[in-house]
C-alpha positions as CSV (number, residue, x, y, z in Angstrom):
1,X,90.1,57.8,30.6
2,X,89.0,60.9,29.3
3,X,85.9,61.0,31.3
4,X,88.6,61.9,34.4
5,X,88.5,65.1,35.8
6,X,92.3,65.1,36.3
7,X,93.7,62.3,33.8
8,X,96.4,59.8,35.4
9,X,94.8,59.8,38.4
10,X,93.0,56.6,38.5
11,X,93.7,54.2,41.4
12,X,94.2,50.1,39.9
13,X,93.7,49.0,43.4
14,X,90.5,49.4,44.0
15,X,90.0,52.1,45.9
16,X,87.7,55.4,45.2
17,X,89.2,59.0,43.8
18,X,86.8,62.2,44.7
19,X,87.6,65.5,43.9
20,X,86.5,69.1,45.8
21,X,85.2,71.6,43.3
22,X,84.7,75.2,44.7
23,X,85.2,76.8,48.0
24,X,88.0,76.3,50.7
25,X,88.7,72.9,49.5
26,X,88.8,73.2,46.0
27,X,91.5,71.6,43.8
28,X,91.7,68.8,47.1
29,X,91.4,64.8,46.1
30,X,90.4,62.6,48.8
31,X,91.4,58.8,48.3
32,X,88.7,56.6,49.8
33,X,88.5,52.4,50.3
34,X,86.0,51.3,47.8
35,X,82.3,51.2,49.7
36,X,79.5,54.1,49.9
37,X,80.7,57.8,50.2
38,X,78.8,60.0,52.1
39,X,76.8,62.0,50.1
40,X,77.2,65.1,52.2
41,X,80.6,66.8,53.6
42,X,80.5,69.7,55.8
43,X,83.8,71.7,56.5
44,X,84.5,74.3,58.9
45,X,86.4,76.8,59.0
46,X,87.3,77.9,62.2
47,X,88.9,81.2,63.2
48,X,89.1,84.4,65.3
49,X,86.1,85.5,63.2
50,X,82.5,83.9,63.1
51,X,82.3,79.7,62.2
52,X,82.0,79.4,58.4
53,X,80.3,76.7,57.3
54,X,80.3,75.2,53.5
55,X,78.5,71.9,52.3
56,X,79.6,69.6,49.2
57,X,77.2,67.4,47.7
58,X,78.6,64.6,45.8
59,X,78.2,63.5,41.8
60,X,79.0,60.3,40.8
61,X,81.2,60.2,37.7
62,X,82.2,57.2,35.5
63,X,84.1,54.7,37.0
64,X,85.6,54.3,40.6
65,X,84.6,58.4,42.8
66,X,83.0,61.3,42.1
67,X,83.0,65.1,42.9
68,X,82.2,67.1,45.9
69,X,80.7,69.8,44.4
70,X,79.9,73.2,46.6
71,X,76.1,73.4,47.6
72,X,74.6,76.7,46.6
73,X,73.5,79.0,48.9
């Protein structure tokens, strides 16, 4: 299983792992039913100050998930 990001992680019964790399949400592992991921997420941070918006795009890795990786820009 060394193609997991974080080893020991992987779910037997079927459902999807995805992990949040960069930004606000980084470090965070969502556990999803097995089916088609949305290849976007948008979070928002809301506060006193201005909205602050960040997108993650999604990579597929081996097996069952994938990473939300922070768009650029």
């Amino acid at each position: 299983m060394a193609d997991r990001p974080f080893p020991g992680t992987e779910l037997d019964d079927g459902r999807d792992v995805y992990w949040f790399v960069g930004g606000p949400l980084d470090g965070r592992v969502q556990i999803r039913s097995a089916g088609v991921a949305p290849a976007t997420v948008c979070h928002v941070h809301l506060h006193d100050g201005p909205k602050i918006v960040h997108q993650y795009d999604l990579h597929e890795v081996a097996g069952h998930g994938g990473e939300y990786r922070l768009r650029d820009g």
